[in-house]
GUZATI-117515 format. One record per residue (C-alpha): x, y, z; chain; residue number from 1; residue in three letters. Coordinates in nm, 4 decimals, padded with zeros to 6 digits. Layout:
! GUZATI-117515
+----------+----------+----------+---+-----+-----+
|       c1 |       c2 |       c3 | c |   k |   r |
+----------+----------+----------+---+-----+-----+
|        X |        Y |        Z | A | NUM | ALA |
...
+----------+----------+----------+---+-----+-----+
This chain:
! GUZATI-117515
+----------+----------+----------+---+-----+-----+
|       c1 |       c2 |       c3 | c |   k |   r |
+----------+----------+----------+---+-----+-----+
|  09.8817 |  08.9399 |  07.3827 | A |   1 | UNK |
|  09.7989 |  09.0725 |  07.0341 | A |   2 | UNK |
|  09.7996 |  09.4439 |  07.2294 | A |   3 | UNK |
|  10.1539 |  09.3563 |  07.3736 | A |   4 | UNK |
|  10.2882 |  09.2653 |  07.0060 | A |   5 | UNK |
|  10.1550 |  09.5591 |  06.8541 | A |   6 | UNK |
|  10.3235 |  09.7650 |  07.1453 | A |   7 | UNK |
|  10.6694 |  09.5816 |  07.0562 | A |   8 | UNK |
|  10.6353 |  09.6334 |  06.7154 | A |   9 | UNK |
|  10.6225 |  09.9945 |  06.7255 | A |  10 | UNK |
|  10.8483 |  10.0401 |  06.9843 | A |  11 | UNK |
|  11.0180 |  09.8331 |  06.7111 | A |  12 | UNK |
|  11.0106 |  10.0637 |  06.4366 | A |  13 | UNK |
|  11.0461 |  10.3490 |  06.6556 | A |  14 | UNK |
|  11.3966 |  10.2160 |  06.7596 | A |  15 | UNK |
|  11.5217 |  10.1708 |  06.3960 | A |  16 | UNK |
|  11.4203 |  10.5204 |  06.3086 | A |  17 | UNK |
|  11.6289 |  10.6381 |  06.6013 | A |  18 | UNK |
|  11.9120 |  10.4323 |  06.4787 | A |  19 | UNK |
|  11.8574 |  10.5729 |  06.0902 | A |  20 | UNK |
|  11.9428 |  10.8639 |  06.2438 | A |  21 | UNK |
|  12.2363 |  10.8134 |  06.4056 | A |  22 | UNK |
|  12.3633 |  10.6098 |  06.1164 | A |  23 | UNK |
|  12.2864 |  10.9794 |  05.9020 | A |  24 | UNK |
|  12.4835 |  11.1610 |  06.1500 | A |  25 | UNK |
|  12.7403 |  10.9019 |  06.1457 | A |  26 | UNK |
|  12.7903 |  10.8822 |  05.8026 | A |  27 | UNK |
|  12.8130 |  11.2727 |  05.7610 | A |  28 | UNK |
|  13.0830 |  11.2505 |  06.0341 | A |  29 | UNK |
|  13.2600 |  11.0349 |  05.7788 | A |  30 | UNK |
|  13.2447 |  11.1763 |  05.4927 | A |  31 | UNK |
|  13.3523 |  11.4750 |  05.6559 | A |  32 | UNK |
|  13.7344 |  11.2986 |  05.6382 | A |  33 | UNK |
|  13.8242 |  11.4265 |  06.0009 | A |  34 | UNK |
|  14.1366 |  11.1415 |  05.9813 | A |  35 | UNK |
|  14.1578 |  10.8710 |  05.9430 | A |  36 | UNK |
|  14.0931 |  10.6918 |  06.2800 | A |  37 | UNK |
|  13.7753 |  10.8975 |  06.2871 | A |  38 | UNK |
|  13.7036 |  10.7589 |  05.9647 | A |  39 | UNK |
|  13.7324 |  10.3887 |  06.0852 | A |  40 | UNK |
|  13.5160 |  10.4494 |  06.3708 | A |  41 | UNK |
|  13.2523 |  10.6340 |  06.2272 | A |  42 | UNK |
|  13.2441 |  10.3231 |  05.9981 | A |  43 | UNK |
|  13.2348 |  10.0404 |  06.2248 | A |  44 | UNK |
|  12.9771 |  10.2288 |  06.3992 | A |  45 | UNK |
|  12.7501 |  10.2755 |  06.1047 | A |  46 | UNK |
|  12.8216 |  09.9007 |  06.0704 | A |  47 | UNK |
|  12.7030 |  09.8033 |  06.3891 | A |  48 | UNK |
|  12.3650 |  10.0292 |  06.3677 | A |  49 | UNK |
|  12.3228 |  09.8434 |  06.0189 | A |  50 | UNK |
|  12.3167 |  09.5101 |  06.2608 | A |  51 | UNK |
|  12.1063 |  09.6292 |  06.5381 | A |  52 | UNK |
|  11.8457 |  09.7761 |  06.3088 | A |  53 | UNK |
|  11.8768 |  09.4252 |  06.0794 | A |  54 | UNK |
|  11.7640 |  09.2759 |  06.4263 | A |  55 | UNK |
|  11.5152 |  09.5057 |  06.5240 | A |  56 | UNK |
|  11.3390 |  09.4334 |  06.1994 | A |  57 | UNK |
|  11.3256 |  09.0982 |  06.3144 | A |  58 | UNK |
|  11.1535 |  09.1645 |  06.6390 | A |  59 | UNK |
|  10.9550 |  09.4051 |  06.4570 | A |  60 | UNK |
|  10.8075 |  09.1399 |  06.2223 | A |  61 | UNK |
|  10.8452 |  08.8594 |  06.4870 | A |  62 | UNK |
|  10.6089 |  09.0722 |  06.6988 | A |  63 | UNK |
|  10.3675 |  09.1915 |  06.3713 | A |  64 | UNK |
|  10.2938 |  08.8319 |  06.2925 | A |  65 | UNK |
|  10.2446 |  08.7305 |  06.6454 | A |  66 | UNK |
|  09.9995 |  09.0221 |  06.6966 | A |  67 | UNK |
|  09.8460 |  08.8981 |  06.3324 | A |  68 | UNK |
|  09.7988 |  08.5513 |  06.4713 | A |  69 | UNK |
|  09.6254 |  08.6729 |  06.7650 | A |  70 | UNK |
|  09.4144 |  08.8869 |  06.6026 | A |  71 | UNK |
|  09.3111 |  08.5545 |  06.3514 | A |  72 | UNK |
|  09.1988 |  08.3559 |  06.6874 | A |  73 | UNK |
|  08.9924 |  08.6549 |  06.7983 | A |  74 | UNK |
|  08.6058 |  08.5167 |  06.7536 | A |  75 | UNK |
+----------+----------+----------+---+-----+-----+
């Protein structure tokens, strides 16, 4: 189990570097002032990569403490 966790939570933190990125891109897209629809999108879509990596931090430290209480049970 506690090799499982640790797998999750860097698949964890490997996912919300991925989406760091694409919010960089994003934003540069943005600030680039295409139109405004483009503008809009671009910014609901940074918004929504701001959520998903809010709950991949979760996972991430859901999965870090169960790999952390695993490890404590370990003789």
């Amino acid at each position: 189990m506690n090799r499982e966790a640790q797998g999750l939570a860097q698949t964890a933190t490997w996912v919300k570097s991925k989406l760091k990125e694409m919010e960089e891109a994003l934003a540069a897209i943005r600030d680039s002032n295409y139109g405004d629809r483009l503008t809009l999108a671009t910014t609901r879509a940074i918004n929504t990569a701001k959520r998903v990596a809010t709950a991949f931090e979760d996972l991430e430290t859901f999965a870090l403490r169960i790999s952390f209480l695993t490890g404590e049970r370990r003789p």
